[in-house]
PyMOL Python script that loads the backbone (N, CA, C, O; Angstrom):
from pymol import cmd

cmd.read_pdbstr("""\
ATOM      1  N   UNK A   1      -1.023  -6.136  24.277  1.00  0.00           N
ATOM      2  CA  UNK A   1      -1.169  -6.769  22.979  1.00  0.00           C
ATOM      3  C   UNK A   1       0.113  -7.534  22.667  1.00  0.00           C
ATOM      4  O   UNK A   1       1.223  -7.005  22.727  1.00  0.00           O
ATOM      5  N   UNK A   2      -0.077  -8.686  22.362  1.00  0.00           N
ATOM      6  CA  UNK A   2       1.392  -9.916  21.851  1.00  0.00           C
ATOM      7  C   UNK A   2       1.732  -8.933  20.640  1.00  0.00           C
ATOM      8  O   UNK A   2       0.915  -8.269  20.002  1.00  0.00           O
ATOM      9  N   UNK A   3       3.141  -8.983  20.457  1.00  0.00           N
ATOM     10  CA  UNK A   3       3.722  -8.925  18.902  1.00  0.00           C
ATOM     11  C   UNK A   3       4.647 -10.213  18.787  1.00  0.00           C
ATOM     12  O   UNK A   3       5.535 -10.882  19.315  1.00  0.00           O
ATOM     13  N   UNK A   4       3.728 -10.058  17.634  1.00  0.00           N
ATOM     14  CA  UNK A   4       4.508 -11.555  16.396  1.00  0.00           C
ATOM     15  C   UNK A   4       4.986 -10.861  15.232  1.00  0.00           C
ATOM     16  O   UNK A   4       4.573  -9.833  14.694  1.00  0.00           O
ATOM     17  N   UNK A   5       6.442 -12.034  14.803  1.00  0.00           N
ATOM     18  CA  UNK A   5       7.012 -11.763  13.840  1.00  0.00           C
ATOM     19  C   UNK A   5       6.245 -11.910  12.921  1.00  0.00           C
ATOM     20  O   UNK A   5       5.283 -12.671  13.018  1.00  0.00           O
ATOM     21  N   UNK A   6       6.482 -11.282  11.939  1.00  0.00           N
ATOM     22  CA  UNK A   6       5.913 -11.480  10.188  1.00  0.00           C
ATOM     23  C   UNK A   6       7.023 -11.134   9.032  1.00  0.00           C
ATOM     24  O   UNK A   6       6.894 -10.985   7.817  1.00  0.00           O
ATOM     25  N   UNK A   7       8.251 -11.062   9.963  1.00  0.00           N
ATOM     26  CA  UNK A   7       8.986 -10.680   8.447  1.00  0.00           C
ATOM     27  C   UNK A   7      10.674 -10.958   9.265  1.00  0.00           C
ATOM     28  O   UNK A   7      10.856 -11.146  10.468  1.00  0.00           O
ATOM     29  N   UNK A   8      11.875 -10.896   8.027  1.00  0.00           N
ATOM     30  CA  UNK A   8      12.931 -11.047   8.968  1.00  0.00           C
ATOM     31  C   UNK A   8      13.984 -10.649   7.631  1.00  0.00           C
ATOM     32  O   UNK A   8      14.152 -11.290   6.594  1.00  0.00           O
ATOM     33  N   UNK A   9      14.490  -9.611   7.978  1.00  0.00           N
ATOM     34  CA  UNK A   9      15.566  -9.412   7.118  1.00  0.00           C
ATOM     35  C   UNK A   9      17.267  -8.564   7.797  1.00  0.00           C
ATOM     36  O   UNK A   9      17.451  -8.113   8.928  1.00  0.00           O
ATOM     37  N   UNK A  10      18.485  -8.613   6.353  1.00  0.00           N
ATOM     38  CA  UNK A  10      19.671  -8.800   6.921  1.00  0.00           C
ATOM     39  C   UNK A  10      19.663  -6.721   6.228  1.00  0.00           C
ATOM     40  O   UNK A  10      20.207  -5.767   6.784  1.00  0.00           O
ATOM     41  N   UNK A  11      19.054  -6.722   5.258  1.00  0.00           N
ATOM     42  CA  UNK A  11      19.085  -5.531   4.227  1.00  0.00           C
ATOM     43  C   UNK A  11      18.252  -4.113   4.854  1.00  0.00           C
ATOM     44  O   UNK A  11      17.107  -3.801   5.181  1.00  0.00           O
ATOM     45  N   UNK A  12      19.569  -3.519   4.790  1.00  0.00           N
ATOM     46  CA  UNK A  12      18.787  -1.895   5.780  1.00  0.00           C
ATOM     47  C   UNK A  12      17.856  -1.047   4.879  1.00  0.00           C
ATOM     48  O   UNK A  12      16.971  -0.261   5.220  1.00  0.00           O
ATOM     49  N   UNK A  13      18.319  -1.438   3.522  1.00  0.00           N
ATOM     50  CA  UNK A  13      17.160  -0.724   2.409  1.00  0.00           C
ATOM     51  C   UNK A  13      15.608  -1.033   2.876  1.00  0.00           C
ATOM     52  O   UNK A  13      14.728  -0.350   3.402  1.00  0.00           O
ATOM     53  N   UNK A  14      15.736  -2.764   2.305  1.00  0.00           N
ATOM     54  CA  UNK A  14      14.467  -3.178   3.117  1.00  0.00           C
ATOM     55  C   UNK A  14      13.810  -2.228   4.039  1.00  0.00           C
ATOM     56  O   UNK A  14      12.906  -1.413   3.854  1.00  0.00           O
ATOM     57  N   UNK A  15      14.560  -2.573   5.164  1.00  0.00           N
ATOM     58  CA  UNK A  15      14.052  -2.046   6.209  1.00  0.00           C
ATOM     59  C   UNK A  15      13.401  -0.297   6.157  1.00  0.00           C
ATOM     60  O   UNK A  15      12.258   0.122   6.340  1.00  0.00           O
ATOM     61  N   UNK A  16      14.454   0.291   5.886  1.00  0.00           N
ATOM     62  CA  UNK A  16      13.972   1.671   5.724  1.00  0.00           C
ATOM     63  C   UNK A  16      13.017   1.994   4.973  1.00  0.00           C
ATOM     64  O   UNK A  16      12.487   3.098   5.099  1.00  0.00           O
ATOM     65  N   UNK A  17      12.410   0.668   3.600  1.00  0.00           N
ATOM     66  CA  UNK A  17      11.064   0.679   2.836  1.00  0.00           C
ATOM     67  C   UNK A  17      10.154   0.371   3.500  1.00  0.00           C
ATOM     68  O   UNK A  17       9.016   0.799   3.302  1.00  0.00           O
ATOM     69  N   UNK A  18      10.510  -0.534   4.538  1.00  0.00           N
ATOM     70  CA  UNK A  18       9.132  -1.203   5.074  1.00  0.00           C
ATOM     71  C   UNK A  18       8.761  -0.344   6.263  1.00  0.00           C
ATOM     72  O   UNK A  18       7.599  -0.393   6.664  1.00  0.00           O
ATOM     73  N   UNK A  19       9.403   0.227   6.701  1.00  0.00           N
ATOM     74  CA  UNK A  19       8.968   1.469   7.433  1.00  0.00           C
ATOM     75  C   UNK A  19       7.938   2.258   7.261  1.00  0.00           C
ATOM     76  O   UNK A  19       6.801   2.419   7.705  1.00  0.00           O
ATOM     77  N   UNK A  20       9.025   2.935   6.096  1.00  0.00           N
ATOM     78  CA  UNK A  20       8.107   4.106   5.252  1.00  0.00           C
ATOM     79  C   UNK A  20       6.509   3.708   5.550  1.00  0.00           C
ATOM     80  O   UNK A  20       5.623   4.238   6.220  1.00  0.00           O
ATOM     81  N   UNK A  21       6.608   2.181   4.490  1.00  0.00           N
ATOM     82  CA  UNK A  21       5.012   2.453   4.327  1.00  0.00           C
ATOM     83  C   UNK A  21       4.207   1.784   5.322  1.00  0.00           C
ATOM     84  O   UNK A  21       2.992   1.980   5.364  1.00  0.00           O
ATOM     85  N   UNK A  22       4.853   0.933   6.203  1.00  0.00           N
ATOM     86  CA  UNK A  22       4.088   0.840   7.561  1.00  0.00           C
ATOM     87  C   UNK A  22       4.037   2.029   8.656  1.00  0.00           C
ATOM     88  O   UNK A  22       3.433   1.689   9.674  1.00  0.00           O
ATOM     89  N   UNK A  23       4.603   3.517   8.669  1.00  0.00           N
ATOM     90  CA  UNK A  23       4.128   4.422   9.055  1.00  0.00           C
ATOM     91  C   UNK A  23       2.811   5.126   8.081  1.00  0.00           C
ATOM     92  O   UNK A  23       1.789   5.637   8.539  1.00  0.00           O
ATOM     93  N   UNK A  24       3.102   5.011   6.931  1.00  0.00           N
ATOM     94  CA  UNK A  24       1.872   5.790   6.229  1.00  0.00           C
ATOM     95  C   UNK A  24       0.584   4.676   6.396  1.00  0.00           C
ATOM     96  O   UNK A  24      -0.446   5.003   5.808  1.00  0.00           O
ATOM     97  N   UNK A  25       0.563   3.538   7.063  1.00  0.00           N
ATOM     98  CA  UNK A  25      -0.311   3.072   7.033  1.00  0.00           C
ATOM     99  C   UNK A  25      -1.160   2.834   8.336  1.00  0.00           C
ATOM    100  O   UNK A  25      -2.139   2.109   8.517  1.00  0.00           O
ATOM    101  N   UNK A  26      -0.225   3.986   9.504  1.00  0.00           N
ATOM    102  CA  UNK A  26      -0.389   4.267  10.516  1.00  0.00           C
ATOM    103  C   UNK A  26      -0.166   2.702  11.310  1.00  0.00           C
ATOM    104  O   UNK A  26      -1.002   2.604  12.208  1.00  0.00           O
ATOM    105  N   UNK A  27       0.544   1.724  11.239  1.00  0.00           N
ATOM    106  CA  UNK A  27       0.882   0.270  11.753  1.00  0.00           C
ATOM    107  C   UNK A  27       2.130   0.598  12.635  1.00  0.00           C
ATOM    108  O   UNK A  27       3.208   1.083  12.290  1.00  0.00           O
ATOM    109  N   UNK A  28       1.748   0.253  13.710  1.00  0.00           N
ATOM    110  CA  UNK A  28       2.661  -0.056  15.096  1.00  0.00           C
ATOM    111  C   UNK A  28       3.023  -1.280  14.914  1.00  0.00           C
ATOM    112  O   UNK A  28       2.325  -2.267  14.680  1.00  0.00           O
ATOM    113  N   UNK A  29       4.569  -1.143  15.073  1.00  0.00           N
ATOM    114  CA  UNK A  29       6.022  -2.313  14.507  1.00  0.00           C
ATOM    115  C   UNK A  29       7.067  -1.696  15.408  1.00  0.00           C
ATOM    116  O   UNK A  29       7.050  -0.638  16.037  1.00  0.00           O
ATOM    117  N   UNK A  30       8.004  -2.669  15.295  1.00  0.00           N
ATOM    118  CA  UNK A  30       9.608  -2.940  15.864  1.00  0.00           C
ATOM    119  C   UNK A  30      10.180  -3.713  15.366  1.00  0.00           C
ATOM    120  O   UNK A  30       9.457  -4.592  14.896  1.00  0.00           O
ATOM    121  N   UNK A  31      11.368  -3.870  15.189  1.00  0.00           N
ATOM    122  CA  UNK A  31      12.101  -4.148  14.399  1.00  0.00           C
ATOM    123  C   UNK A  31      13.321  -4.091  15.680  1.00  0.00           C
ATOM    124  O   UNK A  31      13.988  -3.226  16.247  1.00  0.00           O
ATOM    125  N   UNK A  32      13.112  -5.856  15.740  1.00  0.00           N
ATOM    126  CA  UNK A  32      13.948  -6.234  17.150  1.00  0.00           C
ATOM    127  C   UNK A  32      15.623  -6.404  15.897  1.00  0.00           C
ATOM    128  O   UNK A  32      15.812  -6.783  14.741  1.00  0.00           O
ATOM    129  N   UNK A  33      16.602  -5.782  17.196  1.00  0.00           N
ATOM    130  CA  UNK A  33      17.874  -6.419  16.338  1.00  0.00           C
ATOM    131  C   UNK A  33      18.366  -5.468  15.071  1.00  0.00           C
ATOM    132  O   UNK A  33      19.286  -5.710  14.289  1.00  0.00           O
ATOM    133  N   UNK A  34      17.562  -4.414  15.095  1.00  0.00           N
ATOM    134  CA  UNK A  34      18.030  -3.620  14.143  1.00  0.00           C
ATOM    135  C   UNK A  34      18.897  -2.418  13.960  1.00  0.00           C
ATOM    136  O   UNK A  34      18.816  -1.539  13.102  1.00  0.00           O
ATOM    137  N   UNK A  35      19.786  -2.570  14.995  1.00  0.00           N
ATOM    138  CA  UNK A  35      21.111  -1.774  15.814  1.00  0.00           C
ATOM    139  C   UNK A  35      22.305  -2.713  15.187  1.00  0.00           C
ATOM    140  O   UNK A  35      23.243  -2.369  14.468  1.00  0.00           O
ATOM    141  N   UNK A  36      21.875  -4.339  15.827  1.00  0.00           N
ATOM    142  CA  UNK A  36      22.792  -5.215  15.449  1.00  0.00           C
ATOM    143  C   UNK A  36      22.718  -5.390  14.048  1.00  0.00           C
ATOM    144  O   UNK A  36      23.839  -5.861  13.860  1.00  0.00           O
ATOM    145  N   UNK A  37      22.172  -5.343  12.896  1.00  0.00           N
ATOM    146  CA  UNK A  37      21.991  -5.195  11.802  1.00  0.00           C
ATOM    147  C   UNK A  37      23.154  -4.489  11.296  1.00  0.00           C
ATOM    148  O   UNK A  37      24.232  -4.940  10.912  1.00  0.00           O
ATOM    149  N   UNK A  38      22.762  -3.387  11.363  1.00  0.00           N
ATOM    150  CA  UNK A  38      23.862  -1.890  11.367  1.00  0.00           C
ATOM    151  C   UNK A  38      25.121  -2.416  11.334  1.00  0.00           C
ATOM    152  O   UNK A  38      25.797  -1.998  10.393  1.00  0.00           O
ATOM    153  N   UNK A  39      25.620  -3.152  12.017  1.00  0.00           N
ATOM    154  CA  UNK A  39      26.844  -4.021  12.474  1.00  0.00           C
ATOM    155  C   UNK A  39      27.382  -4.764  11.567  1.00  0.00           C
ATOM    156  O   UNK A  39      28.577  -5.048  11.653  1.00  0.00           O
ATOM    157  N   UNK A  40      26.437  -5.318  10.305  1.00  0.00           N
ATOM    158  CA  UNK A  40      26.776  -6.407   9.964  1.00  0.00           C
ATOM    159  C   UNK A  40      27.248  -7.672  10.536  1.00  0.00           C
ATOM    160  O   UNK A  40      28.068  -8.484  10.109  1.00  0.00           O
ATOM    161  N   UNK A  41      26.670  -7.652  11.400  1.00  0.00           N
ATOM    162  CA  UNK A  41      27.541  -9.089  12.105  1.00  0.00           C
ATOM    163  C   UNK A  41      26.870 -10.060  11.116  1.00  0.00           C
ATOM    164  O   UNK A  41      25.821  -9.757  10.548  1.00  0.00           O
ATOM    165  N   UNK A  42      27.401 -11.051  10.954  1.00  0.00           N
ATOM    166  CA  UNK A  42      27.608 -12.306  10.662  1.00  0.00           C
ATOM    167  C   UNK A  42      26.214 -13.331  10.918  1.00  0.00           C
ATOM    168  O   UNK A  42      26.263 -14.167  11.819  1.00  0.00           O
ATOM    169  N   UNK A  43      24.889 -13.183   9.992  1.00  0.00           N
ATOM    170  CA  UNK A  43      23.758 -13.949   9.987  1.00  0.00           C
ATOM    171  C   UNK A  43      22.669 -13.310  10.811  1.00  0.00           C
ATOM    172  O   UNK A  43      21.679 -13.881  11.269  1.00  0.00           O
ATOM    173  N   UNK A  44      23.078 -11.733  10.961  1.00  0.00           N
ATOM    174  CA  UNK A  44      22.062 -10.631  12.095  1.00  0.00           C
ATOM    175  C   UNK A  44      21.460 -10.386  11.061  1.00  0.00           C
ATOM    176  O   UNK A  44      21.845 -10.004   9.956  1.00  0.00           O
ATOM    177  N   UNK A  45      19.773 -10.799  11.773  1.00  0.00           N
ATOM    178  CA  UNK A  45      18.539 -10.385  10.956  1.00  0.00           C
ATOM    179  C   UNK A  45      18.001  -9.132  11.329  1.00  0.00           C
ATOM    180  O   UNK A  45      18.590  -8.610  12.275  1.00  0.00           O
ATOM    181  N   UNK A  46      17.250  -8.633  10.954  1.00  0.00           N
ATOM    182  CA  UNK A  46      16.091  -7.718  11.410  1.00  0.00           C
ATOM    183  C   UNK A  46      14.995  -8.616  11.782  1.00  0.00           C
ATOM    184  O   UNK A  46      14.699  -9.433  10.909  1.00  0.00           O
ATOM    185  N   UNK A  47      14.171  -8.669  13.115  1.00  0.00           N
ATOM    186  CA  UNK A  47      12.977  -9.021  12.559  1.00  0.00           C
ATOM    187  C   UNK A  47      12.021  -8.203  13.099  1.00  0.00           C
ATOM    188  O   UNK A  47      12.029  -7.581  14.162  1.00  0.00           O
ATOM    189  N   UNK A  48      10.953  -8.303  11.981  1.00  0.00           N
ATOM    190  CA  UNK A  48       9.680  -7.174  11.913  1.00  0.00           C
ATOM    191  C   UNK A  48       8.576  -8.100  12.667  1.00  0.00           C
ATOM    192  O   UNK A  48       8.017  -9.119  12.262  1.00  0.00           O
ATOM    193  N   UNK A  49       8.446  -7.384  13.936  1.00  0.00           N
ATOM    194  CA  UNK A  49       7.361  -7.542  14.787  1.00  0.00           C
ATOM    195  C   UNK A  49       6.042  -6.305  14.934  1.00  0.00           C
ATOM    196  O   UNK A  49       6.176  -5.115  15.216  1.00  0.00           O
ATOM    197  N   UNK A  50       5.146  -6.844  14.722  1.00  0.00           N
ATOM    198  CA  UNK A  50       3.960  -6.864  15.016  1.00  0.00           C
ATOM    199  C   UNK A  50       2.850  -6.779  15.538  1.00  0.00           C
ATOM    200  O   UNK A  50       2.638  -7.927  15.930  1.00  0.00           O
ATOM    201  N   UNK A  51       1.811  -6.033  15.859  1.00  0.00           N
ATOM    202  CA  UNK A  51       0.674  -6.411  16.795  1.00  0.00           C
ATOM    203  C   UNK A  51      -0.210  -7.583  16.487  1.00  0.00           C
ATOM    204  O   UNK A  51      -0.797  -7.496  15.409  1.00  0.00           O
ATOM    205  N   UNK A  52      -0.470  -8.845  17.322  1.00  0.00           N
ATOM    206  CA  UNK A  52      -0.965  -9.732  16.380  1.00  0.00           C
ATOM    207  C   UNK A  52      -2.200  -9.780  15.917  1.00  0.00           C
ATOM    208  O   UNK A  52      -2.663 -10.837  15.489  1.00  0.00           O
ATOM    209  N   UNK A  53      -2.809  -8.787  15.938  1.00  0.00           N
ATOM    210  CA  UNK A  53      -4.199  -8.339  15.754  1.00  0.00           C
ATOM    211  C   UNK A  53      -3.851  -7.399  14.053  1.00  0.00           C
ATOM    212  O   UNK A  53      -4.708  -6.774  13.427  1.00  0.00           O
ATOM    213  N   UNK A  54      -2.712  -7.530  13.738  1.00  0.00           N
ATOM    214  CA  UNK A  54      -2.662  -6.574  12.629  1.00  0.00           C
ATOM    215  C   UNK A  54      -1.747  -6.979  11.557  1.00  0.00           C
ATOM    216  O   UNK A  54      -1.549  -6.340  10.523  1.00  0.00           O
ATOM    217  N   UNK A  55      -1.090  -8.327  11.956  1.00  0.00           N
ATOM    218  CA  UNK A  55      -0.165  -9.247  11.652  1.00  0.00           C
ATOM    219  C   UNK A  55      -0.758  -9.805   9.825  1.00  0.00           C
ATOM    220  O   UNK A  55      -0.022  -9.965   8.851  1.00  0.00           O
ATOM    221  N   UNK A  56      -2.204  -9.979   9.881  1.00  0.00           N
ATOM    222  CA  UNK A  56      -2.588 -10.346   8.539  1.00  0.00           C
ATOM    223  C   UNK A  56      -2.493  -9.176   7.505  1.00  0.00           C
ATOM    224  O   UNK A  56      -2.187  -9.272   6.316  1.00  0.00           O
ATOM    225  N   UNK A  57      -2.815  -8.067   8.199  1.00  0.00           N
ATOM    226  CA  UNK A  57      -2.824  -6.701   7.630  1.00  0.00           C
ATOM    227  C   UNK A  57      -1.269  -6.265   7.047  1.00  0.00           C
ATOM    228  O   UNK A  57      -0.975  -5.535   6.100  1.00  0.00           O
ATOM    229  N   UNK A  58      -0.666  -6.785   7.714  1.00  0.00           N
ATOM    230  CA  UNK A  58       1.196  -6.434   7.396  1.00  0.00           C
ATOM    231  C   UNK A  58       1.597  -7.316   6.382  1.00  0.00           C
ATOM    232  O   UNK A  58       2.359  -7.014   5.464  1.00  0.00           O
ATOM    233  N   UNK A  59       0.791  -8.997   6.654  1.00  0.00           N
ATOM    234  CA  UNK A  59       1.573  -9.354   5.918  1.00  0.00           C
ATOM    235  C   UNK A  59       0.743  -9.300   4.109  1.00  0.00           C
ATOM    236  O   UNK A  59       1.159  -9.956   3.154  1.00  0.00           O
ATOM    237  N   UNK A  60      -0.061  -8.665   4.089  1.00  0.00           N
ATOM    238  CA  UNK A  60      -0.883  -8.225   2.970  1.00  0.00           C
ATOM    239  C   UNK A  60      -0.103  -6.853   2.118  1.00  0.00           C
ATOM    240  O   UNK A  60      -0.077  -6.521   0.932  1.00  0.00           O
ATOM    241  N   UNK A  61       0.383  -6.384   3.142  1.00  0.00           N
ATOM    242  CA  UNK A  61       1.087  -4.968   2.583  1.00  0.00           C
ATOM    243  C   UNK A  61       2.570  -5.448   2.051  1.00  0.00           C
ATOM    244  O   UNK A  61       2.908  -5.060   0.933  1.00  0.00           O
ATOM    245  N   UNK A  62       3.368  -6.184   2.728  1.00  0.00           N
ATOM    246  CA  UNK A  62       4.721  -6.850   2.594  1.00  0.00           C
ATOM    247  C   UNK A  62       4.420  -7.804   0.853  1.00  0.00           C
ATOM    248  O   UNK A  62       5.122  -7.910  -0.153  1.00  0.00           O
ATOM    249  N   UNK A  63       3.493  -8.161   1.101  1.00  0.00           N
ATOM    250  CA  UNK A  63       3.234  -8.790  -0.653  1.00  0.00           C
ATOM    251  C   UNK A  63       3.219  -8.389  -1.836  1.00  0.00           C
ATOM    252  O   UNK A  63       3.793  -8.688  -2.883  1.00  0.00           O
ATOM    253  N   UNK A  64       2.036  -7.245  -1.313  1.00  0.00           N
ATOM    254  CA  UNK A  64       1.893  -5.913  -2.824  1.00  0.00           C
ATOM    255  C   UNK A  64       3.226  -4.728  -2.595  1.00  0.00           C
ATOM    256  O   UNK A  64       3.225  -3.697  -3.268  1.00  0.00           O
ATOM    257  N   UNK A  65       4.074  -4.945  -1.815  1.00  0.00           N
ATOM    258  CA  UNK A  65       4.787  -4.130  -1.942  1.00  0.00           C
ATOM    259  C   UNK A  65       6.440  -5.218  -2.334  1.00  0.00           C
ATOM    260  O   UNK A  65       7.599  -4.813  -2.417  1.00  0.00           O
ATOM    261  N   UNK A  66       5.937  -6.533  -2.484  1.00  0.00           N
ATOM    262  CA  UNK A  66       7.114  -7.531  -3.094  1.00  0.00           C
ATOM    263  C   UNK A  66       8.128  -8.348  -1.974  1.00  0.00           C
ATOM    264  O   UNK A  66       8.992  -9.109  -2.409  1.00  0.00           O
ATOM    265  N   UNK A  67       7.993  -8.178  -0.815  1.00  0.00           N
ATOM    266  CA  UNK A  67       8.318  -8.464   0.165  1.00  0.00           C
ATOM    267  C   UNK A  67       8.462 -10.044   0.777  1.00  0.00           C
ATOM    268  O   UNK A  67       9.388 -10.723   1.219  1.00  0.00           O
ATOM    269  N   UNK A  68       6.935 -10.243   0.532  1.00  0.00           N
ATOM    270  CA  UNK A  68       7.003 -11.697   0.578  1.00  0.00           C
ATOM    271  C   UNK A  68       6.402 -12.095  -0.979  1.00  0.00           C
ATOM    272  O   UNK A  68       6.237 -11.200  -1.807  1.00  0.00           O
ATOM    273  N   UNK A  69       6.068 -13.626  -1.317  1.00  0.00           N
ATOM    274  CA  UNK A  69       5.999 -13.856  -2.005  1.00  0.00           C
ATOM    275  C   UNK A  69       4.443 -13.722  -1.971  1.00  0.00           C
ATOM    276  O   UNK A  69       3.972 -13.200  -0.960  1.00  0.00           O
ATOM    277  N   UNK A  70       3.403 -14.219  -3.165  1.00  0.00           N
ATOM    278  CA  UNK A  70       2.276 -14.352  -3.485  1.00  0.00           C
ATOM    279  C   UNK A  70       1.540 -15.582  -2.954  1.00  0.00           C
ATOM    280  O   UNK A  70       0.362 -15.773  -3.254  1.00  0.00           O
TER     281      UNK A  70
END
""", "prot")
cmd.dss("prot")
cmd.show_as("cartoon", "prot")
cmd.util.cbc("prot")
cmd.orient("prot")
């Protein structure tokens, strides 16, 4: 199965939210780069990858949960 991005952030809060509720929603993700994050280096994103079969489903949850926009 391809994974595609659907999301990309610098903020470990984020991240540790969008977790949460993409495990309770039983959604298989990675989160390439998110060691280097930790780091703070200098313009290091997170980005939230995807199954692309589930990619509409994520990015539906990332909305009602404020993530992306409307």
């Amino acid at each position: 199965m391809k994974m595609i991005e659907v999301y990309s952030t610098y903020n470990p809060g984020d991240i540790a939210v969008i977790k949460s509720v993409l495990d309770s929603e039983d959604i298989h993700y990675y989160f390439q780069g998110e060691n280097a994050n930790m780091l703070v280096a200098a313009g290091a994103y997170a980005r939230l990858l995807v199954q692309d079969d589930q990619a509409q489903r994520v990015r539906e949850i990332l909305r009602e949960a404020g993530f992306l926009e409307q």
